[in-house]
C-alpha positions as CSV (number, residue, x, y, z in Angstrom):
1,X,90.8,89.4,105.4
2,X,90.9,86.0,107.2
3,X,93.1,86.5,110.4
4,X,94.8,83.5,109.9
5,X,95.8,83.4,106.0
6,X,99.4,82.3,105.0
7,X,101.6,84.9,104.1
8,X,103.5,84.8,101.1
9,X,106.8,87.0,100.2
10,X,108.1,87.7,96.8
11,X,110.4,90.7,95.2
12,X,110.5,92.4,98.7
13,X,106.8,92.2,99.3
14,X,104.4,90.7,101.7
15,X,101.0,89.6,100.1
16,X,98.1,88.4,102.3
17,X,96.6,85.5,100.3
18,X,97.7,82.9,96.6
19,X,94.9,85.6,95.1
20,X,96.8,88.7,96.1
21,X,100.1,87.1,94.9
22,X,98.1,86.0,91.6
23,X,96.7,89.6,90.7
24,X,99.9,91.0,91.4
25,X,102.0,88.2,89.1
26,X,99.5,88.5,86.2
27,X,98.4,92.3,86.1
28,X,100.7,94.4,87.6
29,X,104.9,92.4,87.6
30,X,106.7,93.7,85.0
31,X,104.0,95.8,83.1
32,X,105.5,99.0,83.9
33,X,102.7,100.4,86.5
34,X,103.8,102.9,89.6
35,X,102.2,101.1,92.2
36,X,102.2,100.4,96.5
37,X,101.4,97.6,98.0
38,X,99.2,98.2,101.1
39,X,99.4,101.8,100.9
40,X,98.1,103.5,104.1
41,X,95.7,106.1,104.3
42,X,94.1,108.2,107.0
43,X,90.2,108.1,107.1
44,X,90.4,109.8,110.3
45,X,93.4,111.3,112.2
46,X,94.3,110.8,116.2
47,X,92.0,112.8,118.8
48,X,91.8,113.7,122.4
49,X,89.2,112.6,124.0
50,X,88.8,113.4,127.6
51,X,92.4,113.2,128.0
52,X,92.7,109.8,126.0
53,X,94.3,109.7,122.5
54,X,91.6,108.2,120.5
55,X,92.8,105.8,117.0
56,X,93.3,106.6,113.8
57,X,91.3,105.2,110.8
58,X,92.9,103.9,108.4
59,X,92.1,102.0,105.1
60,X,94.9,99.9,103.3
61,X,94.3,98.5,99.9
62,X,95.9,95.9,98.1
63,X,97.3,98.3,95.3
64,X,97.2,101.9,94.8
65,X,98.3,102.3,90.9
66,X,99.6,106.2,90.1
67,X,100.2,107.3,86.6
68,X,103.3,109.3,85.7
69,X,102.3,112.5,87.7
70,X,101.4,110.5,90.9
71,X,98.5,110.9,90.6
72,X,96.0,108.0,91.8
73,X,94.6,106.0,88.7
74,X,93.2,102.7,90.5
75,X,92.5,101.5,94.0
76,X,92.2,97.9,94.3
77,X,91.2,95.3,96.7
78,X,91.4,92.0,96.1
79,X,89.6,89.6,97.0
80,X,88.0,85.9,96.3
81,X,84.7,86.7,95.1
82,X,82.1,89.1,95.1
83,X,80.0,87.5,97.3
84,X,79.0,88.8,100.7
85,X,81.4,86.1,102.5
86,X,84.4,88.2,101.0
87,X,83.1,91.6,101.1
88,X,81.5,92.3,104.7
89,X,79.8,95.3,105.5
90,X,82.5,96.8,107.5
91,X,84.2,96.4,103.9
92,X,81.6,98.5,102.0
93,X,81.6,100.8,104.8
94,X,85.5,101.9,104.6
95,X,85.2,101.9,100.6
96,X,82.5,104.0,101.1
97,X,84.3,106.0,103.8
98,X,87.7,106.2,101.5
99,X,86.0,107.5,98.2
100,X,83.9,109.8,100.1
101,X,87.3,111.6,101.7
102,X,89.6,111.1,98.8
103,X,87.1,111.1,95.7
104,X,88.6,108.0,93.9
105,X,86.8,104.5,93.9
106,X,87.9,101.2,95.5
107,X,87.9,99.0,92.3
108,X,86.8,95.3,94.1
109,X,88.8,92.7,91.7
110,X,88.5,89.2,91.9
111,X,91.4,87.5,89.6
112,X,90.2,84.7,87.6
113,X,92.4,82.8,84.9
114,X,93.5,85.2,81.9
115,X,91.1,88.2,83.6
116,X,89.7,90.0,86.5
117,X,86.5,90.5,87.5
118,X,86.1,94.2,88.7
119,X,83.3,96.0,90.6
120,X,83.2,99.4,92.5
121,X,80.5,99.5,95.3
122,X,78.2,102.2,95.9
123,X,77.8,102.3,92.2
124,X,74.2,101.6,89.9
125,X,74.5,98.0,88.8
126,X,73.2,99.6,85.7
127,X,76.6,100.5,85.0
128,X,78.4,97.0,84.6
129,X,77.9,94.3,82.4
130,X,75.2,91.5,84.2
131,X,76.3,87.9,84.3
132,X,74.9,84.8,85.4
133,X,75.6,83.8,88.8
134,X,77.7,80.1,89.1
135,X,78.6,77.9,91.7
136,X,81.7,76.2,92.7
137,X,80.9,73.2,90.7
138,X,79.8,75.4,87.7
139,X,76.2,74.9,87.8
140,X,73.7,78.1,87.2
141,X,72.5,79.1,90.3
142,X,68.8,79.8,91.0
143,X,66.3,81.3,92.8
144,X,64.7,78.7,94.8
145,X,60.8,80.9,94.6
146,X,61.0,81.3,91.0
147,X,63.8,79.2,89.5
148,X,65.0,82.4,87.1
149,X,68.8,82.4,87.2
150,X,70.1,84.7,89.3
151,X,72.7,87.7,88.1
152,X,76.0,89.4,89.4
153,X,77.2,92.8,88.1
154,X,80.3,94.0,87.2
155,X,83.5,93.8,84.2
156,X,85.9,92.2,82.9
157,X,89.6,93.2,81.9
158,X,92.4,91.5,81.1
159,X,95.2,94.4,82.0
160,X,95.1,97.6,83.8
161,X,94.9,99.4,81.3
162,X,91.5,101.4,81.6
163,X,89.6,104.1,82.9
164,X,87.6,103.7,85.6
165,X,86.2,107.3,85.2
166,X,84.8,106.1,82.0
167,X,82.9,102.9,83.6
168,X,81.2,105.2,87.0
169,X,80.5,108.2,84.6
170,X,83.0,109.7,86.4
């Protein structure tokens, strides 16, 4: 998350970024879904250490959607892109951390005009869909060795309504 990002407030709740506030306007306002915003959950509890209270870990996503039994149907965090300017390794590391402890995946989304990219890491590229990689301007971008285009993984939806257990094998 960039430290400095504008904030923006709407029905009650604080988004961190115009992509957060766009996910949440298209895919999950007023289509019926149980969901938090910025849930909270323990990796890690407090500790003593020597006398010291060490920190808690926690990870907060963007949206934690239940179905009608509370249980957890989608974690999502969104983001700009997939690139590796977005998602850091400190970031794979606590999705990593999360769906080892609570055995449910952090579904990466990047919202794009009538759908969402979606990608959960730690998971065989085998398993998505492989697209050609763009850049900002649209053009195909390439490998500069070998000039084959180079590819991205993941899928596409246009609502919330899937199964992500049916795209990890799960």
């Amino acid at each position: 998350m960039k430290r400095n990002a504008k904030k923006y407030v709407e029905d009650g709740i604080t988004f961190d970024s115009q992509v957060e506030i766009n996910f949440y306007h298209r895919f999950i306002r007023g289509n019926g879904y149980h969901f938090k915003h910025h849930e909270r959950f323990y990796l890690t509890e407090k500790y003593a250490l020597g006398g010291v209270m060490g920190k808690a870990v926690t990870y907060t996503p963007d949206f934690v959607i239940r179905n009608k039994n509370g249980e957890i149907t989608h974690v999502y965090d969104v983001k700009g892109s997939l690139s590796s300017y977005d998602i850091d390794r400190d970031a794979k590391k606590t999705f990593s951390w999360f769906q080892s402890k609570h055995r449910i995946p952090v579904e990466v989304v990047v919202p794009r005009k009538n759908d969402f990219k979606m990608k959960v890491l730690g998971v065989p590229n085998s398993l998505f869909d492989k697209h050609i990689r763009h850049d900002k301007h649209g053009n195909i971008k390439r490998y500069a060795k070998t000039g084959n285009p180079m590819h991205d993984y993941y899928d596409i939806h246009v609502s919330l309504d899937y199964d992500i257990r049916d795209t990890i094998g799960w």
